[in-house]
N, CA, C and O of each residue as an XYZ file, in Angstrom:
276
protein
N    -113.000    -40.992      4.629
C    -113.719    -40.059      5.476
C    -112.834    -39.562      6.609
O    -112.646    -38.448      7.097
N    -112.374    -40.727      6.846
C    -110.950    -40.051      8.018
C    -110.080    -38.861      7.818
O    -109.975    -37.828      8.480
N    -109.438    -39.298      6.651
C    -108.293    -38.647      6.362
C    -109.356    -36.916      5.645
O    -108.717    -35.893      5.397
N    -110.287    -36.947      5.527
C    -110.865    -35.807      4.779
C    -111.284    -34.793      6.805
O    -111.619    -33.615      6.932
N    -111.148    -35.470      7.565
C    -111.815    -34.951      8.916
C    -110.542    -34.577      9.314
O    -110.558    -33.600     10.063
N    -109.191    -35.128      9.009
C    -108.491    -35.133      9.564
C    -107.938    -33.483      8.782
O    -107.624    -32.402      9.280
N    -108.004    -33.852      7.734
C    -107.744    -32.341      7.084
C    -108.192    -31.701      6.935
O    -107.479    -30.802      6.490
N    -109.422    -31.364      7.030
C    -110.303    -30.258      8.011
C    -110.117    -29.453      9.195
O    -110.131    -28.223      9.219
N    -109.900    -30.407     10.401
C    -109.207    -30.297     11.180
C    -107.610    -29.358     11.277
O    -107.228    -28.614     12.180
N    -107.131    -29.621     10.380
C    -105.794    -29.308     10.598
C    -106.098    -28.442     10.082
O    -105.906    -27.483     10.829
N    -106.728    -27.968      8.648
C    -106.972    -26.399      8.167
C    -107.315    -25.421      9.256
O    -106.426    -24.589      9.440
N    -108.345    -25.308     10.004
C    -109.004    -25.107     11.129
C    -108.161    -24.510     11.964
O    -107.979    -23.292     11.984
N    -107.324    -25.734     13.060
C    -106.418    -25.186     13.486
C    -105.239    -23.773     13.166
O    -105.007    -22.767     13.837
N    -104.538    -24.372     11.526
C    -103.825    -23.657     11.210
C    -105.084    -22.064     11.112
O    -104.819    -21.039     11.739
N    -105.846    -22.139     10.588
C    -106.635    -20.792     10.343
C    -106.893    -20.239     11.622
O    -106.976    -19.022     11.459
N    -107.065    -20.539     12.845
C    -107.225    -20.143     13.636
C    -106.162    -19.558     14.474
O    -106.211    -18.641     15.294
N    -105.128    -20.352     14.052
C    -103.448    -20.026     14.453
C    -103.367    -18.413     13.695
O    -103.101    -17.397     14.336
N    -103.591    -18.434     12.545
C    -103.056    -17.612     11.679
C    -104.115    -16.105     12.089
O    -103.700    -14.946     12.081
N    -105.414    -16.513     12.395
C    -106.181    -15.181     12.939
C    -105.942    -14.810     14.127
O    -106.119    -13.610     14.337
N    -105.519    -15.586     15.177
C    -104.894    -15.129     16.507
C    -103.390    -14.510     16.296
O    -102.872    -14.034     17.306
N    -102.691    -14.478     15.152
C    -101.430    -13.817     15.293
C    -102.220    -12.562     14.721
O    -102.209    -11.530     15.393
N    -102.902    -12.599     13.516
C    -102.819    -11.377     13.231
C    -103.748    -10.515     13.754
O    -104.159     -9.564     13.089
N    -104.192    -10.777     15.060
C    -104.645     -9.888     15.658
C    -103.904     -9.943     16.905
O    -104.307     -9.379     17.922
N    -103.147    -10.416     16.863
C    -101.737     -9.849     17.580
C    -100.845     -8.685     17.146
O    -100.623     -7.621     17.723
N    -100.481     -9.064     16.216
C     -99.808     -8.254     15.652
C    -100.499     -6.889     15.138
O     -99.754     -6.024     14.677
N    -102.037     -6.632     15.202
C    -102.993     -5.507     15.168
C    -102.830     -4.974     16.687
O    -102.924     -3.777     16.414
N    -102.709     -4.989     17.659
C    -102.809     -4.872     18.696
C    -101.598     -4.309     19.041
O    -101.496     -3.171     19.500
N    -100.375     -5.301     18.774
C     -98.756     -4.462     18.539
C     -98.595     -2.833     18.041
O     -98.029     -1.933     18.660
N     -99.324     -2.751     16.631
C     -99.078     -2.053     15.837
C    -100.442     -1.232     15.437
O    -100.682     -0.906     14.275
N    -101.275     -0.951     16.506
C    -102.403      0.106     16.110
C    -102.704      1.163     15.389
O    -102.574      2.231     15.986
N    -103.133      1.222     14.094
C    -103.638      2.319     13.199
C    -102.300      2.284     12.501
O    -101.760      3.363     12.258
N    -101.680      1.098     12.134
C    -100.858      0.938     11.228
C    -101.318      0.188     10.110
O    -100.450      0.167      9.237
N    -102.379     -0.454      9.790
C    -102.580     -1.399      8.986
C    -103.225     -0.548      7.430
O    -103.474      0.646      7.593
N    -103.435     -1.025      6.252
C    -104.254     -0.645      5.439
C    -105.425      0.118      5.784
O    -105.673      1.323      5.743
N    -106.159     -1.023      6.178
C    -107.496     -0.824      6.399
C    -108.091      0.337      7.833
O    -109.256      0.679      8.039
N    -106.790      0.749      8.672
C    -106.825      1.530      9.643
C    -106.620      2.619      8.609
O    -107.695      3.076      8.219
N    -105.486      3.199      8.022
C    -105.676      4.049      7.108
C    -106.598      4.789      6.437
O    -106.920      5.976      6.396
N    -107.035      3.479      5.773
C    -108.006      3.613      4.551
C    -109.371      4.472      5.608
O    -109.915      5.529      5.287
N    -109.664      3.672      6.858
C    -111.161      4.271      7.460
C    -110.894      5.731      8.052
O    -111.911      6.379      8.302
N    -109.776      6.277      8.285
C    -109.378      7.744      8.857
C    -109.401      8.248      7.916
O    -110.070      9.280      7.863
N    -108.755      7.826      6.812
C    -108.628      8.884      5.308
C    -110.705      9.066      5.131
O    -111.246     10.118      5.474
N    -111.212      8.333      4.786
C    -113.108      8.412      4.650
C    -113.607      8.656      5.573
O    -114.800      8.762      5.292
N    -113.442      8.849      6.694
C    -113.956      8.927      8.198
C    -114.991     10.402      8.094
O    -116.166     10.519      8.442
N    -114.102     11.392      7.509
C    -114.466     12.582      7.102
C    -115.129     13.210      5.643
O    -115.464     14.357      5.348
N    -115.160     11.924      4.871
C    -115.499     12.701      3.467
C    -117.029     12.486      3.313
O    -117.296     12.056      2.190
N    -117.960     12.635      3.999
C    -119.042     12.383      3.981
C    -119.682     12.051      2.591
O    -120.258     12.905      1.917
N    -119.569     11.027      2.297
C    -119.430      9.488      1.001
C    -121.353      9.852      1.307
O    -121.746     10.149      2.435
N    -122.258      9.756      0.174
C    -123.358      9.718     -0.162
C    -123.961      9.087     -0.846
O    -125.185      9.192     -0.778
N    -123.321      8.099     -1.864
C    -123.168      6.806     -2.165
C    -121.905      6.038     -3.261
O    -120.868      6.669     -3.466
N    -122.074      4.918     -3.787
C    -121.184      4.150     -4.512
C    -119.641      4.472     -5.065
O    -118.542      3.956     -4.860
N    -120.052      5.423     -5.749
C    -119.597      6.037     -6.653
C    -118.464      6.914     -5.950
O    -117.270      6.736     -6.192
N    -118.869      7.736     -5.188
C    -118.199      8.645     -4.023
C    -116.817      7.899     -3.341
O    -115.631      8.228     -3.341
N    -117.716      6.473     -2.631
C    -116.683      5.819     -2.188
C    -115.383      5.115     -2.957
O    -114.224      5.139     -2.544
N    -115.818      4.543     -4.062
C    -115.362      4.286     -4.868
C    -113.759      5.626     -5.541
O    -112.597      5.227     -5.627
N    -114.000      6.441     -5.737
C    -113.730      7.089     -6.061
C    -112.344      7.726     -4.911
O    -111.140      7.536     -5.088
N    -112.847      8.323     -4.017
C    -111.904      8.356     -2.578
C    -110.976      7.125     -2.162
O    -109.840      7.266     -1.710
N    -111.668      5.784     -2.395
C    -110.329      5.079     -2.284
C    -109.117      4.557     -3.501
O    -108.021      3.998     -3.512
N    -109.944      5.044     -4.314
C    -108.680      5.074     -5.594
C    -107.969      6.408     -5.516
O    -107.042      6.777     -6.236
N    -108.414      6.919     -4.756
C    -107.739      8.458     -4.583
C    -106.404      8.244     -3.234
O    -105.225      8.596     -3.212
N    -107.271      7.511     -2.224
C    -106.555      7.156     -0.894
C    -104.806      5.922     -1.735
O    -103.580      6.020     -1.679
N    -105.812      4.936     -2.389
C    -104.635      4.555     -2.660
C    -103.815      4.602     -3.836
O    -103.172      3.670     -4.319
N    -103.926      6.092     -4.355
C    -102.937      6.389     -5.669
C    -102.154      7.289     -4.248
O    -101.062      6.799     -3.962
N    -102.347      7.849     -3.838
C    -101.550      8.529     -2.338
C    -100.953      7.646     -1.756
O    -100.093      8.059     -0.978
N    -101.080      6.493     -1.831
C    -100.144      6.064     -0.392
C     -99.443      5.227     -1.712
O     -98.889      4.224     -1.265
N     -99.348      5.289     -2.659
C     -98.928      4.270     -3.626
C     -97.285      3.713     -3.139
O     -96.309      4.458     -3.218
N     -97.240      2.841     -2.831
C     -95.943      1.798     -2.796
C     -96.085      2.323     -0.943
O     -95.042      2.024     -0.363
N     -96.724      2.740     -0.365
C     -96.492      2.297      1.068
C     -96.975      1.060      1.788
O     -96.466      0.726      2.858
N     -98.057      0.299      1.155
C     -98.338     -0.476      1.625
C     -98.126     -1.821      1.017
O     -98.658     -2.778      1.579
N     -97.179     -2.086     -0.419
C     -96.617     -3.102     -1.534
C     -95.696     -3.601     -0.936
O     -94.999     -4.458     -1.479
């Protein structure tokens, strides 16, 4: 039971390590990421459902293809 708390623990930490950098490094580098991309490219395509969206981001990312690999 120890050793299972103990590595819990340490996951934890490390995960928490690892979400405080990368929102460091979001903060560095604003509207550089994928997902900053991806919401400016749809921001404007007024998406009406599933299918729509679907569709625009296979579109978004056959366009940016190998910029973000």
């Amino acid at each position: 039971m120890l050793l299972h708390t103990y590595r819990w623990n340490k996951m934890k930490y490390l995960s928490e390590k690892m979400q405080s950098m990368l929102e460091r490094l979001s903060e560095m580098f604003p509207g550089s990421s994928y997902q900053s991309s991806l919401d400016a490219y749809l921001a404007d395509k007024g998406i009406t459902d599933a299918a729509q969206l679907e569709n625009y981001i296979r579109e978004f990312n056959y366009s940016q293809k190998g910029t973000y690999l």
